[in-house]
N, C-alpha and C positions, 0 to 999 in steps of 0.2 A: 696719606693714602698708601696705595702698595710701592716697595722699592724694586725700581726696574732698574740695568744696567742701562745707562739711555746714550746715545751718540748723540754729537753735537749735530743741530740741524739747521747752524746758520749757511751750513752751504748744502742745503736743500734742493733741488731745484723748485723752483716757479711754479706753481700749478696753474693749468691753461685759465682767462676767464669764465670758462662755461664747461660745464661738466657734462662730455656726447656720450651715454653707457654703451654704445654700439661701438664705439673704438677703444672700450678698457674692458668689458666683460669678458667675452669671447679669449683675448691672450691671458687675464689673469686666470680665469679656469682653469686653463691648460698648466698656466706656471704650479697650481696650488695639484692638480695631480701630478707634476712631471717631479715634485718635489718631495710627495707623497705623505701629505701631511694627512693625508684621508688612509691610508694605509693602517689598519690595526695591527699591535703584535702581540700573540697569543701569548710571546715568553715575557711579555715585559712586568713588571713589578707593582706598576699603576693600580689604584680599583677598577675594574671594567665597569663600563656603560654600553650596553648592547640594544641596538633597534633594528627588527628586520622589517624593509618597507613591504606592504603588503603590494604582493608580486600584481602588475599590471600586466593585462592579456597580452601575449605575441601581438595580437591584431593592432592592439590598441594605440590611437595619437591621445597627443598631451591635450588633457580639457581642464576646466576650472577647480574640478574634483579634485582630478593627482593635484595641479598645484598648488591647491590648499594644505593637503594633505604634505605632501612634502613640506612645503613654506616650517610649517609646527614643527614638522622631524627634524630639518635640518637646522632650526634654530635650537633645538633639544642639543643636538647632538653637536652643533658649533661650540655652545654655551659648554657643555662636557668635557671638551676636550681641551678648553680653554681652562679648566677648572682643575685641571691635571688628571685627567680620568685617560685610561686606553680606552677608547671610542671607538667603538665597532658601530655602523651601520651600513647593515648587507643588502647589497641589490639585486632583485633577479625580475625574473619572468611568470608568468603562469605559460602552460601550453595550452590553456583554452578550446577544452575539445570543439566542442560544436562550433563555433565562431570561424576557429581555425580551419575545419574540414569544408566547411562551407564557401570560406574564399578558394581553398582548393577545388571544390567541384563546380563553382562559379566559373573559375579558369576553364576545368574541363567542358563546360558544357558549351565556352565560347567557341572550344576546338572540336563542336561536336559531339561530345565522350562521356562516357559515367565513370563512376570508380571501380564498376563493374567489370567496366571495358579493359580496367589495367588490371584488376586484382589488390587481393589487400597489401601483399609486400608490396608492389608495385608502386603502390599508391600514397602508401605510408613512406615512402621512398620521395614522392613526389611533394608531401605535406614538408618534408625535412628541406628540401631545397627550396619550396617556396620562404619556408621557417627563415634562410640564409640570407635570402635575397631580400623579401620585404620587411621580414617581424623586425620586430625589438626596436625599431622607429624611437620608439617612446623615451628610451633608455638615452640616447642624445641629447632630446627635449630635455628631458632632468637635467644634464651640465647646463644645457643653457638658462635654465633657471636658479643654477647655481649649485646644486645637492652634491653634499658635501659625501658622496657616497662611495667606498672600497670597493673601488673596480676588479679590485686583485682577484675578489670571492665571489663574483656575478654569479648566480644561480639559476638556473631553469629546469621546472617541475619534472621535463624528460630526459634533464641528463643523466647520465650514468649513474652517480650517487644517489641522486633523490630515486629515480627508477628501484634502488636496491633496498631503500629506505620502504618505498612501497610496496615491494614485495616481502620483506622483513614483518611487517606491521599486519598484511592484511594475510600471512601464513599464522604470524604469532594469535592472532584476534579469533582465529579460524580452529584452530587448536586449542583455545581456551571457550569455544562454541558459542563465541560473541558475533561470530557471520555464519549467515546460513543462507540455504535459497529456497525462496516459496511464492505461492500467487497470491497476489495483492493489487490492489489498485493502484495505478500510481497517472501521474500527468503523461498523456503522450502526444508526443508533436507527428503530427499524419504528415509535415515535411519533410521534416529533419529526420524521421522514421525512428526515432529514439524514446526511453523517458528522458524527463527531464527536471528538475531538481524546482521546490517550489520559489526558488529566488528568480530562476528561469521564468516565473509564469509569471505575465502583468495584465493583471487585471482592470479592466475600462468598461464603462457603461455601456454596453448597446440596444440598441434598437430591436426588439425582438419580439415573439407573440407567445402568450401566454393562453395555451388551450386547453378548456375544459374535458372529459372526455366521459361517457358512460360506459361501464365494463358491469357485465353480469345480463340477468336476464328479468323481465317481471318484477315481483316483491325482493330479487335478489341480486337488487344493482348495487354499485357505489360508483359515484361521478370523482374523477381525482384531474387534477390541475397539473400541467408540466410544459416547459419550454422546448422540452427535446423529445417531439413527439416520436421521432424516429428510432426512439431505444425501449418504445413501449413493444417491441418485436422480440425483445430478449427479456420483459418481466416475467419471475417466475411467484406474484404472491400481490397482494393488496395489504396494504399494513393498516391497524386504526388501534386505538388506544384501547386496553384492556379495561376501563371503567367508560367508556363511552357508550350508554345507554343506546343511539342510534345505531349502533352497528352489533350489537351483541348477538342478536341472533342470525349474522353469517361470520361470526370467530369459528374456527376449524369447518367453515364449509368451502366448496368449491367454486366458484363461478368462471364464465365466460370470458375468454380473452379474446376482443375483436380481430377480423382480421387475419386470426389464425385459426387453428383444429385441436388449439389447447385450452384446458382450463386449469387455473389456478386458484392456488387456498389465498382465502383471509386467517391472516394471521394477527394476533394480537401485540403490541409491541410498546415501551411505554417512551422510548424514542419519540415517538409520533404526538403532536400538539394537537389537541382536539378542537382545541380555537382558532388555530389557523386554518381558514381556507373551507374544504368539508368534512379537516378530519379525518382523511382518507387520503394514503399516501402508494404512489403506483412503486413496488420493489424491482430494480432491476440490477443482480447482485456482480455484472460484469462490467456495470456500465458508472456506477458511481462510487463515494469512498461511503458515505451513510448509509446505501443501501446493500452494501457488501457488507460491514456490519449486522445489520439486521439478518441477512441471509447465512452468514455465521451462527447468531442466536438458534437460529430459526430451521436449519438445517435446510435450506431450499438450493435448488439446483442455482450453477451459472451458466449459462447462456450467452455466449459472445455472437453480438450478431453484425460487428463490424471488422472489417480487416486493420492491419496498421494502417493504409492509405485512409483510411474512413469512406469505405465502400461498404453496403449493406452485405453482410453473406447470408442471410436466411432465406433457405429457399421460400421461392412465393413471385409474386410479380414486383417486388423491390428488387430482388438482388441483381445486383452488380450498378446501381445506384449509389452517384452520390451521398455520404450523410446528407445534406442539403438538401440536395435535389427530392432523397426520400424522402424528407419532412413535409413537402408543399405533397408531394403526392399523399402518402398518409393521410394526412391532414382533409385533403379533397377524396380516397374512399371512402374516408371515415365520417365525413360532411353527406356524403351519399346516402349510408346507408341509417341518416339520422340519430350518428354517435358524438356530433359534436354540441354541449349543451353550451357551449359561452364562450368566445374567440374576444381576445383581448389586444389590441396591436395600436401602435407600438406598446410594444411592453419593456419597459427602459429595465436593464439588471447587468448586475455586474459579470462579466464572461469574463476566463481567462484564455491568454494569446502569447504567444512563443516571442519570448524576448527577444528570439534571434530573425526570425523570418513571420514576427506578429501573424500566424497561423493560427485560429483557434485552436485551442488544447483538447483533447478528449480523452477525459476519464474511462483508463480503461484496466481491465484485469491482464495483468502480463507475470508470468514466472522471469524473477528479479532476486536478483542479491542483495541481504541488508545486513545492518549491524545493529545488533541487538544492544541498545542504547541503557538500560534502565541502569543497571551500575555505575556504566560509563560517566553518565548525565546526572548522577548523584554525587557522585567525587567533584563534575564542574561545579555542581553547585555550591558542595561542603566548602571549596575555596575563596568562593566570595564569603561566605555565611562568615567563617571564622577569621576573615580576613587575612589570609596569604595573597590573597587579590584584591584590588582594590579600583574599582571605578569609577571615573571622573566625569560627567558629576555622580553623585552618589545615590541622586534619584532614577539614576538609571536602572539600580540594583531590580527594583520592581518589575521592569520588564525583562531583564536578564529570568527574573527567577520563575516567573508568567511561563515562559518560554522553558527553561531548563528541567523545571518540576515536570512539566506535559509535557513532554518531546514523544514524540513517536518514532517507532525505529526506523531507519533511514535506509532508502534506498539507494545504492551506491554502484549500481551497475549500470550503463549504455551503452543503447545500441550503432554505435560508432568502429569509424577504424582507426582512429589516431585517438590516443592516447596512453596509457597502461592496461594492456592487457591481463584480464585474469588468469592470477597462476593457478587456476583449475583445470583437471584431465579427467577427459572422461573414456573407459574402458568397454572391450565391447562386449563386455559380461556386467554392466551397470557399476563398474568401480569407479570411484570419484575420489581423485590422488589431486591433496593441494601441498605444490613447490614451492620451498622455499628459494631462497637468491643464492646460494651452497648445494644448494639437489639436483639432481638430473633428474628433468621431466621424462615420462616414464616414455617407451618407444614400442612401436611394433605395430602390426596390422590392427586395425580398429581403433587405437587412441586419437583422439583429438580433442584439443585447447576449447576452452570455453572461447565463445567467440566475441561477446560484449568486453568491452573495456572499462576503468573505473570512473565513477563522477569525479570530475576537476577538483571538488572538495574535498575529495579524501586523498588526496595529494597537499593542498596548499593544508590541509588541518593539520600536515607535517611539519610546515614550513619552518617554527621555531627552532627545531634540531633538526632538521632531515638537512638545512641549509649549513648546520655548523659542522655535519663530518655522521653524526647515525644513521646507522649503527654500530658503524666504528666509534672507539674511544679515542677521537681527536683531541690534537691540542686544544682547537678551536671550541670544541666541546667542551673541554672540563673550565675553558677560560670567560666562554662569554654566555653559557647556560646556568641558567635561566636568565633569559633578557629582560630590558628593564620596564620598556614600556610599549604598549601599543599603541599604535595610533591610528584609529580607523573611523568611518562613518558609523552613526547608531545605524542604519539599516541591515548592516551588514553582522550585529551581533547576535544575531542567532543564527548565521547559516558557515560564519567564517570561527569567530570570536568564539563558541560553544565548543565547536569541532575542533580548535587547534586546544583548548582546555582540555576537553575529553583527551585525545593523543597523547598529550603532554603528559599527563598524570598517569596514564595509564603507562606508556613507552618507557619515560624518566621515573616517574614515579616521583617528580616536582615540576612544579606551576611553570607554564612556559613563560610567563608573562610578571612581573609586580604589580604593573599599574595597565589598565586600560585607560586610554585616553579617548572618549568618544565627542566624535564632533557632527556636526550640523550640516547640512546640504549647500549646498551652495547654489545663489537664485538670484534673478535678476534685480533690478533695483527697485523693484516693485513687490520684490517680496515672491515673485510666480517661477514655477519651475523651469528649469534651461530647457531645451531639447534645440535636437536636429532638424526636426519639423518646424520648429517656430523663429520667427523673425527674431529673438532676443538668443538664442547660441552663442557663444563669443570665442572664441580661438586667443586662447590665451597667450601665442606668440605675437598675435596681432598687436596686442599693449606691451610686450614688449619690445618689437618694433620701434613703436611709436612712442613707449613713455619710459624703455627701460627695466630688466628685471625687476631691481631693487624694487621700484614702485609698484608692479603686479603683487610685489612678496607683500608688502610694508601695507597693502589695502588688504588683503587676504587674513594676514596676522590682525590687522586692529579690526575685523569684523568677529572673530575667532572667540566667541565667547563659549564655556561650554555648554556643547550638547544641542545649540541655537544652531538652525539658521544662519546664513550668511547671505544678507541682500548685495547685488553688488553692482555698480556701475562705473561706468565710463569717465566720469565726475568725479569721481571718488578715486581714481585711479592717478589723473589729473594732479588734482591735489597733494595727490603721496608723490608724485613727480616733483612738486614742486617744492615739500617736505626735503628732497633731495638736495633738487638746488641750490634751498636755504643751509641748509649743512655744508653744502661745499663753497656755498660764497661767504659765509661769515668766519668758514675757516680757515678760508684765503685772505679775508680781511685780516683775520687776526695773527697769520703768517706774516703777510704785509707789514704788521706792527709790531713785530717781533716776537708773539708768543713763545714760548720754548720748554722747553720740555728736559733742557740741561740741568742738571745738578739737582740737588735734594731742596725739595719746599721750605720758604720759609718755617719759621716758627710762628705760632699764634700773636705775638707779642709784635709780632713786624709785619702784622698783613693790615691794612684798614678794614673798616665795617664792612663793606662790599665786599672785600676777598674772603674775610670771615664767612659773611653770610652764604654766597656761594660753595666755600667748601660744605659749610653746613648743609646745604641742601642736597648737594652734589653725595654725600656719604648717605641723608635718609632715600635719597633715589635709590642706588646702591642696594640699598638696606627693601626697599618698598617693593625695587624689580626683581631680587633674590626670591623674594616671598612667593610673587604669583607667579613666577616659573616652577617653583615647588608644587605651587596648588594651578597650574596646567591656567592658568587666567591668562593667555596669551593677547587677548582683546585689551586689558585693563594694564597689562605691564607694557605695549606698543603705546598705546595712550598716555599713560604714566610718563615715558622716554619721550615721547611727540610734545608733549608740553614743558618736559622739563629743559630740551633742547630748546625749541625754541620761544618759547617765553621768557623762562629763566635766565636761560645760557647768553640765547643771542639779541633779544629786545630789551633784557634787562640790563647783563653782567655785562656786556660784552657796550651795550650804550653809556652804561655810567662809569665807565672805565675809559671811555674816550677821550676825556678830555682828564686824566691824569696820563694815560700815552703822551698827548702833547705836551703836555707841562714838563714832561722827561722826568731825570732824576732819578736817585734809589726806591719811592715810590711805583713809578713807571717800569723799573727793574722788580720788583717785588709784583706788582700787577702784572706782567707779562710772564711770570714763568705760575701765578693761579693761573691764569688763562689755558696756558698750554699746561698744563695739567687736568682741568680741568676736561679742555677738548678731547685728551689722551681715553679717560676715562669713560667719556661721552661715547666716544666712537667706539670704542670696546665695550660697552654695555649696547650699543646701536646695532654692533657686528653681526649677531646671529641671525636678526631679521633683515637686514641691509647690507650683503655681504661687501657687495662690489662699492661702493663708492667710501665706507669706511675702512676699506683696504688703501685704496689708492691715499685717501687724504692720510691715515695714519701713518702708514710708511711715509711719505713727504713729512710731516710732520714730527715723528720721532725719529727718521733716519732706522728705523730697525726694518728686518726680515719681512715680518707678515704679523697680520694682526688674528691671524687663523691659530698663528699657533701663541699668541700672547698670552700673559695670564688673565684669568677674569678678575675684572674688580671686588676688592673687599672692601666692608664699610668698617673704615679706622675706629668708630666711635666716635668720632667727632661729631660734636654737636656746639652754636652758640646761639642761644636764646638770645639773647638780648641783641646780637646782631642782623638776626632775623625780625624780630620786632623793630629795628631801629629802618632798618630798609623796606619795611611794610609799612612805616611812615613815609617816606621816601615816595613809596608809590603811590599811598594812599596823594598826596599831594599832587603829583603828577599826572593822575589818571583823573581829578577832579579839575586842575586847569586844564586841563586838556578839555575835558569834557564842557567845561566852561567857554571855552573858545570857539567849539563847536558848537555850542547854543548861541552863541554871538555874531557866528556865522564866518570865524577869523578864517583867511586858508592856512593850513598847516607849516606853511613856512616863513608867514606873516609875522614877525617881529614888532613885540608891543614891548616899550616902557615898562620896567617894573619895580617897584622893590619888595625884598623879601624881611618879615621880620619876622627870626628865627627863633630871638632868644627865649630862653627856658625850655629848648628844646634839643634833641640829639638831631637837627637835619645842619646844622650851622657847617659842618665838614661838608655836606650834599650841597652846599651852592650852585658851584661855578657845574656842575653834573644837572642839578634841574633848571638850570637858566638855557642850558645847551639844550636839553629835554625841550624845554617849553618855547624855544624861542624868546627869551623874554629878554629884552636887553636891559644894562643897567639905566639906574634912575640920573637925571642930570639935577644938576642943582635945582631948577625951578620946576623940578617934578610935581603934577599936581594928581594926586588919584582921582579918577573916573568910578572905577569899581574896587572891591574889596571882597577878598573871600577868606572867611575864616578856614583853616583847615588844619587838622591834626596837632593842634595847638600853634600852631604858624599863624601867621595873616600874609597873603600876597594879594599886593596893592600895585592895580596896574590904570595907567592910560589909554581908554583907548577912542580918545578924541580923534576922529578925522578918523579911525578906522569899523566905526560901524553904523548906523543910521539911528541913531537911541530912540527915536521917534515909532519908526517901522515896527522897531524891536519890543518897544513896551505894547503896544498896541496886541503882534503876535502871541506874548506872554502871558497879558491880561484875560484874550480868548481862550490861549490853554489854561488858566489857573480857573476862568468860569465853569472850566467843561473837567476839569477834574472836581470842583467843588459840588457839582451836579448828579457825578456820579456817585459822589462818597455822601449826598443824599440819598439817593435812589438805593443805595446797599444798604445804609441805615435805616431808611423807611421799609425794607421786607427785613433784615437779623430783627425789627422791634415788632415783626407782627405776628403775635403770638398763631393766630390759625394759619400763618404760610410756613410756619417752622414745624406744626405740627405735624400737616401732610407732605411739605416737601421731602426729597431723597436727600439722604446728608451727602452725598455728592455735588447736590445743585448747591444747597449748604455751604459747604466747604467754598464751592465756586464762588460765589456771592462773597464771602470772606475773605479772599486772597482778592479778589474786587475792591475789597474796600481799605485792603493793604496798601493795594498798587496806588489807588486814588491817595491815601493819605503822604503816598513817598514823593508823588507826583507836586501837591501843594505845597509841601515843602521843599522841594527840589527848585519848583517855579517863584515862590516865594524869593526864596534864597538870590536867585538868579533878574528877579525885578529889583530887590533890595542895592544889587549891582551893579546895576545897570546907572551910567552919568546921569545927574542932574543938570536939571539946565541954569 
């Protein structure tokens, strides 16, 4: 294996019987930053490994998300640093406009006040101390979960540097006439009085009515269908399909708009689905994103006939109505005067609703600042296409490119007061002066700042280099750009993962990223989504409370397949608890026994088969866990370490080594220092997803530093077949008397007579190790066998007179050998009938055949087992 300077650890101390992680996490944390082993250093000579965690809102507490999400980073980045890499991962914040401004004006309004009441500095003054007092919560939550993250370089989206980085970007983008400002539709929240970004909008089914309506007059009506009768106040056109024979003779004519004193064209448009519906579509080009399209084509007026509150303004007997409240009215003049031809209710459709204050959203035309995408969003793509990027899994790339080829230009302005304000000025002769973070904004009677500030995304789309020193040329800059990997949710790759590519490429003019690692949700154990609302939420301190970090990490990781889902439960968490346990008590056992970890390992020539075989294994682990950490398999390399620990390590190595411990000798000296070698290994491949409990055991166990900053395990090469086969007899035997015993109904600690006859076999060394195994005690001179099992070329012959009811027992085996030989009729009689093979699904097929597998393994199993059983 690898050569470490190792300390002697026979004066170790004692590790307690039971492992409590609330009295070792919390001080080792502290020790592993006060020591600053998470500290990067930009001059040092290392390869760098760079992760920036994607920045969690001011607002925001620790939920099942971050800690998945972290769990992956920080075993990335554990594993890295251990590998001899500078290991950069940076921690910060998002400022989270709207979320943020709204626990501020929540305050205010408990004391009365709006933001009105203070003013914008005032207020933005008021955001900043609440920012001190409550935010960044979360950022604590992380150490206690362990994240191995460089405190030294915290970042948040409004401090100083990133502030300069975003005016830097959105002068340079401005200047190369990649932002501009125009009217557009875009999401707006009638609360939050803002747009809002489509990842903002969450769409849910509601309960609503779908009403028919007739517009026009005589031979020259069209009936059109719409949810939102209240924006029929601002159409300016009827659309119907340019080959749609029913409507042809009123294309370019005029009709009647109810309701009001206007009339408007039919227009022809090929937009418009003639089989949907009547084929006739109501235009209103202020009020939606399709039909502002068409009014584009089409040249037709817009017409806003709501405020930002969602108040009606057109004059008439709506205005100063609710949107809502308009609707039911409309709806009943329009019933009146015999315009409603079909009311549909409930009419279930998908509406969208403000993420923040679940507000319906209304599409609305507002003069907005965008960035003209189309370049942009072709360089993110080119990066994946030719591979300078690369996505984990790979069938992501499909929805990456879905999304990257169609992007639309994005709105990046709102109407907020916390956040980055736009470096635009406007003059009182129509000049519009954009400062850069070097300029002096321009001054004198009539200029004033644009008043909107920018979407949170075009901030965090900075984050890969706005966090490492740009647009300065930092150290940190030229050492840990371009970082190595991302790690985020798929939902988030197109509104985060697109935007920091576009940035990157453009800013740097190289890929922020190497690798994206996209993972799966995380959901209850049923497979159903978490939320606030529902009785299945889990607060992820809560299991660690009760089960200990390691164990929340150690379930998160082995769910972690990619790109999946992650179901999780309470059960499952349990278990990884107890995963713990088992590690700390067999490696207290094995402490107890002297394992050690002193001096250089035998040579191959002085270990026995079982020390063989365990290195063997011990190096393709090594070798198996190296691989799926390369290929992001974090589910299949936890699982891969879960079994080889303990199965391997501590139900196999660690039992058949027992009883050469006691037998003492150079043997038992030769076995205790695989052992502890073995554990050393163990727990430093364990480390990066189980921080805390393979700190404490390793250190007791090697007597060194920390296990944070050891080397990671390399696989020596070693490999021996033949000692691996020899101890896969070994088991093979072991696991059939056992299972034998337990068909006998013996208890497990029940000691039978046996003897073993070995010869012509490699188990002759394994005696006195599966006697111990099996319970079986030697045979006495007037040994008489009872039963006999062949196995693995072996025969074990045992007595077990007076310890089971032979009687009982044939009786029980006879019924089960009836009812497996019934079955493995019944599957024979449909595989030979020729008409059930023809229409059956070879699914049922197949079933029926692993049917008549089971029954055949069954007969023989039960056979073998009556064959065994005393005679009388």
């Amino acid at each position: 294996m690898t050569e470490n300077t190792q300390q002697s650890n026979h004066s170790a101390p004692e590790l307690p019987t039971q492992y409590t992680p609330a009295d070792v996490e919390g001080p080792l944390y502290e020790r592993w930053v006060e020591r600053g082993y998470f500290t990067a250093d930009a001059k040092s000579e290392k390869p760098p490994y760079t992760i920036v965690i994607p920045p969690p809102n001011v607002t925001g507490a620790l939920h099942l998300g971050h800690a998945f999400q972290v769990t992956l980073m920080d075993a990335l980045t554990r594993r890295k640093r251990m590998q001899g890499f500078e290991t950069l991962w940076l921690p910060g914040m998002d400022h989270a406009g709207i979320a943020t401004q709204n626990k501020v004006e929540q305050q205010l309004a408990e004391e009365g006040k709006s933001r009105y009441d203070l003013g914008r500095e005032a207020f933005t003054e008021r955001v900043w101390q609440w920012k001190d007092e409550y935010g960044g919560r979360i950022l604590g939550q992380l150490r206690r979960l362990g994240a191995g993250l460089d405190w030294s370089r915290e970042r948040f989206t409004m401090d100083e540097g990133l502030s300069r980085a975003v005016q830097t970007i959105f002068k340079n983008l401005y200047d190369d006439e990649l932002i501009y400002r125009a009217e557009r539709i875009i999401n707006w929240c009638p609360r939050c009085l803002t747009a809002i970004s489509d990842i903002e909008v969450d769409y849910q089914d509601d309960d609503g009515e779908l009403v028919s309506l007739q517009y026009g007059e005589g031979d020259e009506t069209v009936v059109v269908a719409t949810t939102r009768v209240e924006t029929m106040l601002g159409d300016t056109a009827v659309a119907v399909h340019p080959e749609d024979e029913r409507y042809a003779h009123l294309i370019g004519k005029r009709i009647k708009l109810p309701l009001t004193n206007r009339t408007i064209p039919v227009v022809a448009d090929a937009h418009v689905d003639p089989e949907f519906g009547t084929g006739a579509v109501k235009v209103t080009p202020a009020h939606d994103p399709n039909d502002f399209a068409i009014g584009q084509r089409h040249g037709l007026d817009t017409l806003t006939v709501m405020d930002e509150r969602g108040v009606i303004t057109a004059s008439g007997p709506f205005e100063g109505l609710d949107r809502f409240e308009a609707r039911s009215a409309i709806v009943a003049a329009l019933r009146e005067q015999g315009r409603v031809v079909a009311e549909k209710r409930p009419y279930v459709h998908s509406v969208g609703h403000c993420s923040r204050c679940k507000t319906t959203v209304e599409p609305r035309l507002s003069l907005q600042w965008w960035v003209k995408v189309d370049t942009l969003a072709k360089a993110a793509g080119d990066a994946v296409r030719d591979e300078r990027v690369a996505l984990h899994p790979k069938d992501m790339e499909k929805r990456y490119f879905d999304w990257v080829d169609n992007l639309n230009d994005w709105c990046i302005s709102r109407q907020l007061w916390w956040g980055h304000r736009i470096p635009v000025w406007y003059g009182p002769d129509g000049e519009v002066v954009c400062v850069g973070p070097d300029e002096e904004p321009p001054s004198g009677e009539g200029w004033t700042q644009d008043e909107d500030v920018l979407d949170t995304w075009f901030s965090s789309g900075l984050w890969p280099f706005s966090t490492l020193g740009w647009p300065e040329r930092t150290p940190d800059l030229a050492k840990f750009y371009s970082t190595d990997v991302l790690v985020t949710g798929h939902d988030i790759i197109f509104f985060w993962v697109v935007r920091m590519m576009m940035f990157g490429l453009y800013s740097m003019d190289e890929i922020p990223f190497k690798t994206v690692a996209l993972t799966g949700l995380v959901r209850d154990e049923f497979g159903k989504k978490m939320s606030k609302s529902n009785p299945n939420a889990v607060d992820p301190l809560d299991w660690m409370d009760a089960y200990g970090s390691d164990a929340v990490r150690f379930t998160l990781a082995r769910g972690a397949n990619p790109g999946a889902d992650v179901p999780i439960g309470e059960d499952w968490v349990q278990a990884s608890r107890n995963f713990a346990n088992k590690i700390w008590n067999a490696t207290r056992f094995a402490m107890m026994n002297g394992a050690t970890t002193e001096g250089p390992l035998p040579e191959p020539s002085e270990l026995s088969a079982t020390d063989r075989w365990i290195l063997s294994r011990l190096n393709a682990t090594v070798a198996e866990v190296n691989a799926l950490y390369d290929d992001y398999q974090f589910a299949k390399l936890s699982d891969t370490l879960y079994h080889f620990a303990w199965d391997e390590v501590f139900d196999w190595y660690v039992e058949l080594s027992k009883t050469t411990f006691f037998a003492g000798g150079p043997a038992a000296e030769v076995s205790r220092r695989v052992l502890g070698e073995v554990l050393d290994v163990t727990l430093r491949l364990l480390h990066p997803v189980v921080p805390f409990v393979t700190e404490t055991l390793w250190t007791t166990l090697t007597g060194r530093d920390s296990v944070v900053v050891a080397e990671w395990p390399a696989d020596s090469g070693f490999r021996d077949a033949a000692a691996e086969q020899e101890i896969a007899l070994v088991q093979q035997v072991v696991t059939e008397v056992r299972r034998f015993r337990s068909d006998q109904g013996l208890q497990p600690g029940q000691k039978v007579p046996a003897r073993l006859d070995l010869s012509g076999t490699a188990l002759a060394a394994h005696e006195a190790a599966m006697r111990s195994l099996l319970r079986l005690q030697p045979a006495a001179d007037d040994f008489s066998a009872t039963a006999s099992l062949p196995v693995a070329g072996a025969t074990v012959a045992l007595d077990l007179s007076g310890a089971i009811d032979v009687e009982a027992e044939r009786k029980r085996l006879t019924k089960d050998l009836s009812a497996a030989e019934k079955e493995k009729a019944q599957a024979l009689g449909k595989l030979g009938n020729e008409a059930f093979l023809a229409k059956a699904p070879e699914k049922v097929v197949d079933k029926i055949r692993g049917r008549l597998e089971t029954a055949d393994a069954d007969i023989v199993r039960i056979s073998a087992q009556l064959a065994a059983l005393p005679t009388a």
